[in-house]
N, C-alpha and C positions, 0 to 999 in steps of 0.2 A: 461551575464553569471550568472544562478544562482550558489548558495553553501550549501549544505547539512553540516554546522557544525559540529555535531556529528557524522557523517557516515562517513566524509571528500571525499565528491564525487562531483565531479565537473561537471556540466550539460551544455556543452557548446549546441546552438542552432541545430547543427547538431546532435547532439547525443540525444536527448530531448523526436523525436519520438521512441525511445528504450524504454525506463526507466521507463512509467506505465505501458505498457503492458509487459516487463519481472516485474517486480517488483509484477504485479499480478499474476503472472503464480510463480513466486517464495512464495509468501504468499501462494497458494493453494499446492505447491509439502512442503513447511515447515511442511504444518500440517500431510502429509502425512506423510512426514517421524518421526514425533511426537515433533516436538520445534514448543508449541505452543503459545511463546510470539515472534518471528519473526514478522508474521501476525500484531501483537499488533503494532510494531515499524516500518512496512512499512505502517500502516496504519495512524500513526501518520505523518510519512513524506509526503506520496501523500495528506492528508487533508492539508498540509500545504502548497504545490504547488498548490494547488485547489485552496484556498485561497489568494493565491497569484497571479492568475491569476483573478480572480474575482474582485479583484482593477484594472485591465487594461480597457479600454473603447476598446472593440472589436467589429472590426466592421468584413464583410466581406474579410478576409484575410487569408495568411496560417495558422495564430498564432491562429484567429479563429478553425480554421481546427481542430490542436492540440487539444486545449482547450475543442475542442466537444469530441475527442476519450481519453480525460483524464476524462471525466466526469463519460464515461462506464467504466473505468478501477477503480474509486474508488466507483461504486457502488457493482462491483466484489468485490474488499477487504470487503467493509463493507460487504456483504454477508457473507466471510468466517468469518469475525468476530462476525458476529451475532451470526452464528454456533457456533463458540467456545466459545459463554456466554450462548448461551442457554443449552448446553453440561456442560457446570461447570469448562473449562478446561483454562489456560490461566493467566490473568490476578488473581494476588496473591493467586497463587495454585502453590505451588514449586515441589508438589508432580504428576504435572498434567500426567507422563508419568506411575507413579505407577499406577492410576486409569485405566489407559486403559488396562494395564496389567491384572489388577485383572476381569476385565468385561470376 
């Protein structure tokens, strides 16, 4: 079982293939609706599941499997987060919903 500390979410084996793919579909509807450091802190958590799956010696198995469809889910977040540095919005911009306003 892994543990999200800060989130306090518990990823038990069965629940595991949920979690990048809503977790990217929720980083992409965040920015829409304009909370644009959400993105910032699901992107921190899946690079750390990434990461942490990346210490595993995988071979041909299910865990494999995962591992392959978590790869595309945090190339998805980094996308939206590219977008939101390249935009100016997000990371230590407090103001970042004013600006959209004003455009």
């Amino acid at each position: 079982m892994l543990m999200a500390a800060r989130d306090q979410i518990a990823i038990t084996p069965m629940v595991f293939p949920l979690v990048p793919p809503a977790q990217s579909r929720l980083a992409l509807n965040s920015v829409t609706a304009g909370d644009y450091m959400r993105p910032l802190r699901i992107s921190s958590f899946i690079n750390e599941l990434d990461s942490g799956f990346r210490l595993l010696n995988l071979k041909n198995d299910s865990l494999r499997k995962r591992y392959d469809g978590l790869k595309y889910d945090v190339k998805k977040i980094e996308e939206v987060v590219y977008d939101l540095s390249i935009r100016g919005l997000g990371k230590g911009d407090e103001s970042s919903e004013g600006k959209m306003l004003d455009k």
